[in-house]
C-alpha positions as CSV (number, residue, x, y, z in Angstrom):
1,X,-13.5,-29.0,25.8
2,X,-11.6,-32.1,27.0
3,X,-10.0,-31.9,29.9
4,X,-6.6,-34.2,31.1
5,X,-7.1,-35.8,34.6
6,X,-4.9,-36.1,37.4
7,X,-6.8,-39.4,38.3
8,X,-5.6,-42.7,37.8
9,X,-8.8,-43.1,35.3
10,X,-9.4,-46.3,33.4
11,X,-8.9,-44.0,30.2
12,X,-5.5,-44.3,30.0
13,X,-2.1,-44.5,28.9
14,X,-2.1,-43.2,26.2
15,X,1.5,-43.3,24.7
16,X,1.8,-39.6,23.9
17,X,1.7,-37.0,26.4
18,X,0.4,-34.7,24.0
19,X,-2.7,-36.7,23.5
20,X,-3.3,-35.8,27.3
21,X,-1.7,-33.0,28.6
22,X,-4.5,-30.6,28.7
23,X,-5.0,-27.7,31.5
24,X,-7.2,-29.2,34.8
25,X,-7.8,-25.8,36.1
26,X,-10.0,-24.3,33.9
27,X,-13.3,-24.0,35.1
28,X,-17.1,-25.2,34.0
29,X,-15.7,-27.5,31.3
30,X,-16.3,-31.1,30.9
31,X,-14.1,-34.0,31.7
32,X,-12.9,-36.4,29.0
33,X,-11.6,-39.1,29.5
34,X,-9.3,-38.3,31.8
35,X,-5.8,-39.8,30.3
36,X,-6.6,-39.5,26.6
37,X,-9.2,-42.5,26.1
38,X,-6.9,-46.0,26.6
39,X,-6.8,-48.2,29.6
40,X,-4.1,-50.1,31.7
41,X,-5.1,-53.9,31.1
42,X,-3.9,-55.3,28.4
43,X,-5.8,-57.5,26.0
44,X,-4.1,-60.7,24.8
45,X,-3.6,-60.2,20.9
46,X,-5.8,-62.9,19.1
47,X,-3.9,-64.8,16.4
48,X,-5.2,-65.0,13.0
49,X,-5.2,-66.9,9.5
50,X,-3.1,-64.8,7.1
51,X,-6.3,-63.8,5.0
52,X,-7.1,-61.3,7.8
53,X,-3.4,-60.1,8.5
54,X,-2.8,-56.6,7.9
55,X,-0.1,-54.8,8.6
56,X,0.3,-53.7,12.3
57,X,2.9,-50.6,11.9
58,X,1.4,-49.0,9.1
59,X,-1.8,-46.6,9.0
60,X,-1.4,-46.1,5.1
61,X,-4.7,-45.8,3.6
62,X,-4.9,-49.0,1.9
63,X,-4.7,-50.1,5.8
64,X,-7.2,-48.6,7.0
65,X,-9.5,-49.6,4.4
66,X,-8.4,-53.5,5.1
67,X,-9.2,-52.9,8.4
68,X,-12.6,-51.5,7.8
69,X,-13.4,-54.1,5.5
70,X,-12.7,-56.6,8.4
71,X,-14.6,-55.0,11.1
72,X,-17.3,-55.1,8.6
73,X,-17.1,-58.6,7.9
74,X,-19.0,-62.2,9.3
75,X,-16.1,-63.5,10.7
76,X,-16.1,-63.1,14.5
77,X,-11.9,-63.6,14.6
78,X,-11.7,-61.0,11.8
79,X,-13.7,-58.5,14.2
80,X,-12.2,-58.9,17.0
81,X,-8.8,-58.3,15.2
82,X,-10.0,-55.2,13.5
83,X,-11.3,-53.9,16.5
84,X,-7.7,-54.1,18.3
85,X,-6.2,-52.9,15.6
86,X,-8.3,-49.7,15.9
87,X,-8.0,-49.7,19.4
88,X,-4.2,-49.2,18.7
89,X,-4.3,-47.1,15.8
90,X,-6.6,-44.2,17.2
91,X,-4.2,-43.9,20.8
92,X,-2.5,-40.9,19.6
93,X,-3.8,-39.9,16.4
94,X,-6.7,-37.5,15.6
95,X,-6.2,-38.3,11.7
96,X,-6.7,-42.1,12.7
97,X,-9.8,-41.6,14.7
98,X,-11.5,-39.7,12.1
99,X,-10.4,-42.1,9.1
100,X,-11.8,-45.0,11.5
101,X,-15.1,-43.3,11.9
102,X,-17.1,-45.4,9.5
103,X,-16.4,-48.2,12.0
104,X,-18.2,-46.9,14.6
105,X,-21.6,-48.8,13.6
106,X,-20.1,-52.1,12.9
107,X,-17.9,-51.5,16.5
108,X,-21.3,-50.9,18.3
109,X,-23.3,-54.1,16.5
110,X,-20.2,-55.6,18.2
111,X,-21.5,-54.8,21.7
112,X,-25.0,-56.0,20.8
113,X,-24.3,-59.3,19.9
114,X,-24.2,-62.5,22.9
115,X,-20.3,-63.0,22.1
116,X,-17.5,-63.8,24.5
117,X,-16.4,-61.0,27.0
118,X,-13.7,-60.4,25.0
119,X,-15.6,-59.0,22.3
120,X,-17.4,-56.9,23.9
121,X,-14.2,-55.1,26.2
122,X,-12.4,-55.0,22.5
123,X,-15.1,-53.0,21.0
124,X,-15.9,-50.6,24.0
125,X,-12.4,-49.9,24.0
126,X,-12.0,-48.7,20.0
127,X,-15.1,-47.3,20.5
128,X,-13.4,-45.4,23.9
129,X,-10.4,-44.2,22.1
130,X,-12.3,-43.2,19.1
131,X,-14.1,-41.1,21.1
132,X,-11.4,-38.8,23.0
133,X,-11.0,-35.3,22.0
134,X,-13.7,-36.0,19.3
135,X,-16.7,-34.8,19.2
136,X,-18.3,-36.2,15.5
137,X,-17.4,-39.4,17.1
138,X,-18.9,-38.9,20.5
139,X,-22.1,-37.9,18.8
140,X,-21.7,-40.8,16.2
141,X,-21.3,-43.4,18.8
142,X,-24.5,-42.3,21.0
143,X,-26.5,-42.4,17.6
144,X,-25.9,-45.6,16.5
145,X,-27.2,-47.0,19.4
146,X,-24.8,-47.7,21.5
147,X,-26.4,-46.3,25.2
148,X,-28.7,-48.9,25.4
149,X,-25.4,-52.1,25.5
150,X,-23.1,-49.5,27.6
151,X,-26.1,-49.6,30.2
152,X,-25.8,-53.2,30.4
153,X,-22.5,-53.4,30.9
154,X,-22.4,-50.7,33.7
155,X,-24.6,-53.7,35.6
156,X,-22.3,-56.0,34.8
157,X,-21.2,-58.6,37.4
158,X,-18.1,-58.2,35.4
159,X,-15.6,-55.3,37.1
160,X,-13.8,-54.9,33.9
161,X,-17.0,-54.3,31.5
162,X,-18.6,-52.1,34.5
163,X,-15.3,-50.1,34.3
164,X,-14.9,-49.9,30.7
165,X,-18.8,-49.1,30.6
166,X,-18.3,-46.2,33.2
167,X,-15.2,-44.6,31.3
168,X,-17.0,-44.9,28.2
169,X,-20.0,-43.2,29.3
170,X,-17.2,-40.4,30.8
171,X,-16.0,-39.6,27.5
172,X,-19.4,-39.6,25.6
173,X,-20.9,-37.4,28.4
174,X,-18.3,-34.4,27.6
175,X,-20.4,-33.6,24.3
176,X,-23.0,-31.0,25.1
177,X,-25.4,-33.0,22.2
178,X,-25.1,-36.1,24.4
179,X,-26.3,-35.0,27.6
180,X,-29.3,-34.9,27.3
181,X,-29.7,-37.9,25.5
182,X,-27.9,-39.8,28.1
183,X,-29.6,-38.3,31.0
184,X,-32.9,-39.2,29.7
185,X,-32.1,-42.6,29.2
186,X,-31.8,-43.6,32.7
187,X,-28.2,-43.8,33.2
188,X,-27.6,-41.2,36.1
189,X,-29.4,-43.8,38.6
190,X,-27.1,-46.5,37.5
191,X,-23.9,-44.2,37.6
192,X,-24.7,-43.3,41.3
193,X,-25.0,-47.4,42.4
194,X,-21.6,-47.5,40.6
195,X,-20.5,-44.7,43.2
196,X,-22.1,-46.7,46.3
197,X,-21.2,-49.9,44.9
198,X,-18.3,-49.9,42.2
199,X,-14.5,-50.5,42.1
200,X,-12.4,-48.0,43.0
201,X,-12.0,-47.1,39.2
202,X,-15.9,-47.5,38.3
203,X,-16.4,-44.9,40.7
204,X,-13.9,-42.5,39.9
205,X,-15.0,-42.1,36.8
206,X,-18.8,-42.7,37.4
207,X,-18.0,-39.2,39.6
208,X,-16.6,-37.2,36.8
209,X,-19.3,-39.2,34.0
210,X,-21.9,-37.2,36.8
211,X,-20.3,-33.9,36.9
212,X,-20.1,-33.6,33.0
213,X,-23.9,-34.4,33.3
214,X,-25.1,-32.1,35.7
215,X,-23.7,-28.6,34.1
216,X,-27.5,-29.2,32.2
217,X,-30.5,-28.7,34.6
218,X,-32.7,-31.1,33.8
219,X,-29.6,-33.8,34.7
220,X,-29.0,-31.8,38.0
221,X,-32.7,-32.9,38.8
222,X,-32.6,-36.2,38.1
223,X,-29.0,-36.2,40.0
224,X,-30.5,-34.8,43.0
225,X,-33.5,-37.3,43.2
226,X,-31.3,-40.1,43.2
227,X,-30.0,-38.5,47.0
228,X,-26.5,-39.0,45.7
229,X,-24.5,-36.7,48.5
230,X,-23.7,-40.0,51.1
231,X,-21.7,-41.8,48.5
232,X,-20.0,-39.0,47.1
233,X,-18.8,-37.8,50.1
234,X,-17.4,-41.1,51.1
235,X,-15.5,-41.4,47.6
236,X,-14.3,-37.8,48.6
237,X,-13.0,-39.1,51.8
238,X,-11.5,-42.0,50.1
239,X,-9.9,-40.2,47.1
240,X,-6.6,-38.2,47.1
241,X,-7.3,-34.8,47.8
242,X,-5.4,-33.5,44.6
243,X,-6.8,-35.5,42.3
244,X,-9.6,-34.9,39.5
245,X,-12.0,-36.9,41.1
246,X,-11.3,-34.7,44.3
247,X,-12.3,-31.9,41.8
248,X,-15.3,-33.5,40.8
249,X,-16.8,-35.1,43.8
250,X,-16.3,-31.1,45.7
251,X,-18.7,-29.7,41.8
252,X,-21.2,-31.4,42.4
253,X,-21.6,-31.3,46.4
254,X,-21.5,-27.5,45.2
255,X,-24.2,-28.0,43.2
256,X,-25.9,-30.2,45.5
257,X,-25.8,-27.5,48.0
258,X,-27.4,-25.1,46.2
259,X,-30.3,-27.5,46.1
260,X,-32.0,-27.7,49.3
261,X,-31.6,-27.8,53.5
262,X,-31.8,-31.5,53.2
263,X,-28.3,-31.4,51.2
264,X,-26.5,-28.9,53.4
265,X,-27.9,-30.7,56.8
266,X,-26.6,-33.9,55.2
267,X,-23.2,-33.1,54.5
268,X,-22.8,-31.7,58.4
269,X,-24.3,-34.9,60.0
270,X,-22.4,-36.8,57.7
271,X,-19.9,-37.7,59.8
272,X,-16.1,-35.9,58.5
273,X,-18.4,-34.6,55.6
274,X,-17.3,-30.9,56.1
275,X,-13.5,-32.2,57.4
276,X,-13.3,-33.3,53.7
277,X,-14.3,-30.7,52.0
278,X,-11.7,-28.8,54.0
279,X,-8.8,-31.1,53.1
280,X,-9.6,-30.8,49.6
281,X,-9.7,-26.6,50.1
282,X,-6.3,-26.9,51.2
283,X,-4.7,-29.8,49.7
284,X,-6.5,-30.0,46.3
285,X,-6.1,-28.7,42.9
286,X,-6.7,-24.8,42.4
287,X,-10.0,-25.7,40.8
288,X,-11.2,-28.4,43.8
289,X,-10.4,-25.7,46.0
290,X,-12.7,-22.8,44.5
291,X,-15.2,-25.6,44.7
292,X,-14.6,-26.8,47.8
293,X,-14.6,-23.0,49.1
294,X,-17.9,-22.3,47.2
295,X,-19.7,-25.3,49.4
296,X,-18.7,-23.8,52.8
297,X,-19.7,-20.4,51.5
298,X,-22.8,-21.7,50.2
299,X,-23.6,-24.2,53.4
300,X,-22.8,-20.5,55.8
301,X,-24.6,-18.0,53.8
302,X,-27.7,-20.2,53.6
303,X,-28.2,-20.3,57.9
304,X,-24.8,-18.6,59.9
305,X,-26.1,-19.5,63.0
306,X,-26.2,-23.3,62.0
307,X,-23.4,-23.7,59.8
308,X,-20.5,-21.1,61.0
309,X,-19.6,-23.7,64.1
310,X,-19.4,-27.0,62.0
311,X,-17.4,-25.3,59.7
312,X,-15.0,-23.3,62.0
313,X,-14.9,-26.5,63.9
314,X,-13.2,-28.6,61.5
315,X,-10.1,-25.8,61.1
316,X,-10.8,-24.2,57.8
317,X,-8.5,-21.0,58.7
318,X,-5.3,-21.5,57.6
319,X,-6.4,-22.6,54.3
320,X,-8.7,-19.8,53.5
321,X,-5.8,-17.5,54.2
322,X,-3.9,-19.0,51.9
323,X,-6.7,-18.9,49.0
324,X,-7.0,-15.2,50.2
325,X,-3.4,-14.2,48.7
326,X,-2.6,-18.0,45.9
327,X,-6.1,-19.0,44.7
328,X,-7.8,-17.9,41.6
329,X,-9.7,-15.0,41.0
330,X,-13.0,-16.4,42.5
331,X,-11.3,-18.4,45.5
332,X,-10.2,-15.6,46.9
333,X,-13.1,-13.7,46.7
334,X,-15.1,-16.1,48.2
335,X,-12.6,-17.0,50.9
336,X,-12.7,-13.2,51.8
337,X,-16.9,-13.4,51.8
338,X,-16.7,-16.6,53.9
339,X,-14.2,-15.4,56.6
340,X,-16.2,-12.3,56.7
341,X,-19.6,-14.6,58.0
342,X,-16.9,-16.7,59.8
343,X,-16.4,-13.8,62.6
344,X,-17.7,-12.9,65.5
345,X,-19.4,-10.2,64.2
346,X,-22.9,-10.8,62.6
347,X,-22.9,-6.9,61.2
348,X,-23.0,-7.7,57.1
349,X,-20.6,-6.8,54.7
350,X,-20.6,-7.6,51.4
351,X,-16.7,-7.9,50.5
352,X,-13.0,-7.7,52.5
353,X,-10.8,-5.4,51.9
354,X,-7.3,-6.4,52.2
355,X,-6.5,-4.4,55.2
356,X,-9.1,-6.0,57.5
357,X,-8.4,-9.3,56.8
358,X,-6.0,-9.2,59.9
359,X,-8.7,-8.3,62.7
360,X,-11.0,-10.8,61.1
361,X,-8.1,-13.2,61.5
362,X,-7.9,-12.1,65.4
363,X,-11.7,-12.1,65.9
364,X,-11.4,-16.1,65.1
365,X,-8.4,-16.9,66.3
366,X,-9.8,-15.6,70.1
367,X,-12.9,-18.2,69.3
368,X,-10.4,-21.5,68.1
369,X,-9.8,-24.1,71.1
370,X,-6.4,-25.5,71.1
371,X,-3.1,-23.4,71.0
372,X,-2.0,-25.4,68.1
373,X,-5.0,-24.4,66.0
374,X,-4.1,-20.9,67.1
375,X,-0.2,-21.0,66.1
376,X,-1.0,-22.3,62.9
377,X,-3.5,-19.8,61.9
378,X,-1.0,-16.8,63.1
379,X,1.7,-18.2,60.9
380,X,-0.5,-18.6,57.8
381,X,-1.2,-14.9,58.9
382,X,2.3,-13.9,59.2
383,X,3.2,-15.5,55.6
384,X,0.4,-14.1,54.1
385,X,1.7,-10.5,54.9
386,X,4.6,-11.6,53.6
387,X,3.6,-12.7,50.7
388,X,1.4,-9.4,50.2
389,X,4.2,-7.3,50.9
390,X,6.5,-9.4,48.1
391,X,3.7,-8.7,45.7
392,X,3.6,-5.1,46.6
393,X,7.3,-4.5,46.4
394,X,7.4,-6.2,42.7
395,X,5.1,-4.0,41.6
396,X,6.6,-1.0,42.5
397,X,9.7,-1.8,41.0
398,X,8.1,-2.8,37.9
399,X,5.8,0.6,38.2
400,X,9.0,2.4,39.0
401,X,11.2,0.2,36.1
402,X,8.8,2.1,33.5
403,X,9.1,5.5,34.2
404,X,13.1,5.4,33.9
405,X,13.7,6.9,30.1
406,X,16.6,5.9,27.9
């Protein structure tokens, strides 16, 4: 499923929202290109002889086919035009993108061949927008060959060909029949460098190329030998909190914490590792939230005695009172399970009910330094018993609205 981002990813602009505009809150789905498949920069439109003009604001058949027919030709100029024609064409239509599928194998030869930059950023970016939100093509592309070229352009010295090479490889990566193929290939060592080492833009999407990768084990183990969790958490710290790549970077630290100690002792030495993960639980989307919940929970339930102080340190309170009452379904149940190891107490329970929320919320507030920290987390108490009693009232007059009879 193709998700829209809330990045500013190099797959972008499309010029219809509808090409883009899909929910960011569902949960274990893959990221597409984030935008709907096109980029900001703009490439200079290459003038050529009338035998190769076609007509630019038509996609009638007997276009397409001149276009095909150029992009299939021995003329480099040709190419390049045909190729930036399709670029254009497949922005916002589905019905272009699967007419222009017979050029993905002349599109991909373009990548292979020692030609001018410009070649190369015109074809990965008709390949790129043939791609989004479909699948034949994603599959298409990876089959005829085109891994090996993208690979060499995510070391580019070249920012723009690393950044088209790393949304590219986003958008392939959301097909479930290219996973594997890609993570076999060697590309997850080279996507982490581009996290450690890339623009801001390489790395964003690098990030979400990664997460798409890692809902299949055998990627998840070749993610985790890499020791990626340093350079994640410092695009975390660098990234708006609400944004995908927010989302993205708090998935796999969740993962990443289910792996081992040497994970979950990294990302408390690391220094404002744990103060991130709490920004992102309360300012982030409300699916970087039931991640960024699920890595304290996970980090607490694996050694209390280690983990409750770091975490409790850093002021996580108010915002797991708020996912307690606004976040989804399994926020709030594992905000309730993670304030329940959060206090004092060490006597087990195994859920919260909603009416001892309140002296759990008074066993921490006694151990929080600071009379600020303690204010706060009294008012997010107060509202959230006001928003619980709203809740309540509704749905007694909706309970009471259907027993009146006509």
């Amino acid at each position: 499923m193709d998700l829209a981002g809330e990045t500013n990813s190099l797959a972008s602009t499309l010029a219809s929202s509808s090409s883009s505009s899909v929910s960011s809150i569902e949960t274990n789905h893959d990221c597409d290109s984030p935008r709907g498949g096109d980029v900001d920069h703009e490439l200079l439109h290459t003038a050529v002889s009338a035998s190769v003009s076609v007509s630019v604001s038509s996609s009638s058949s007997a276009s397409i086919q001149r276009i095909l027919t150029l992009i299939r030709s021995e003329d480099p100029d040709s190419r390049l035009f045909a190729a930036r024609e399709i670029r254009r064409l497949t922005k916002t239509s589905h019905r272009c993108r699967r007419h222009f599928s017979q050029a993905v194998e002349p599109l991909v030869s373009m990548l292979r061949f020692d030609s001018p930059k410009s070649y190369h950023e015109a074809a990965l970016l008709a390949l790129l927008n043939l791609a989004v939100k479909d699948e034949k093509n994603k599959v298409s592309i990876i089959e005829a060959g085109a891994l090996e070229p993208i690979m060499k352009f995510l070391q580019s010295t070249s920012p723009t060909l690393q950044e088209y090479a790393s949304a590219s490889l986003l958008t392939l990566s959301a097909s479930a029949n290219n996973k594997p193929i890609i993570g076999a290939n060697g590309v997850i060592p080279l996507l982490v460098k581009v996290i450690k080492h890339g623009s801001p833009q390489a790395k964003a999407d690098a990030v979400m190329a990664l997460s798409n990768l890692s809902t299949l084990s055998n990627n998840l183990s070749m993610i985790l030998a890499t020791k990626p969790l340093s350079p994640i958490l410092s695009l975390l710290k660098s990234c708006k909190k609400s944004s995908k790549t927010s989302e993205k970077c708090c998935s796999l630290i969740e993962s990443l914490m289910v792996s081992g100690e040497e994970a979950r002792t990294g990302i408390v030495s690391d220094e404002g590792g744990v103060f991130a993960v709490v920004e992102v639980l309360e300012n982030g989307s409300l699916q970087a939230r039931e991640h960024a919940v699920g890595v304290l929970l996970t980090l607490c339930q694996s050694d209390r005695s280690k983990y409750r102080e770091p975490i409790l340190r850093e002021g996580v309170i108010p915002g797991l009172l708020e996912l307690t009452v606004q976040g989804t379904s399994k926020s709030r149940t594992k905000a309730q399970r993670l304030l329940c190891l959060l206090r004092d107490s060490e006597s087990p329970r195994s859920e919260v009910q909603p009416d001892t929320i309140e002296n759990i919320v008074s066993s921490l507030i006694s151990h929080i330094d600071g009379d600020d920290q303690s204010g706060k987390a009294k008012k997010m108490l107060a509202e959230m018993v006001q928003v619980s009693m709203e809740k309540s009232l509704r749905h007694l007059q909706e309970r009471a609205s259907t027993l009146v009879r006509p």
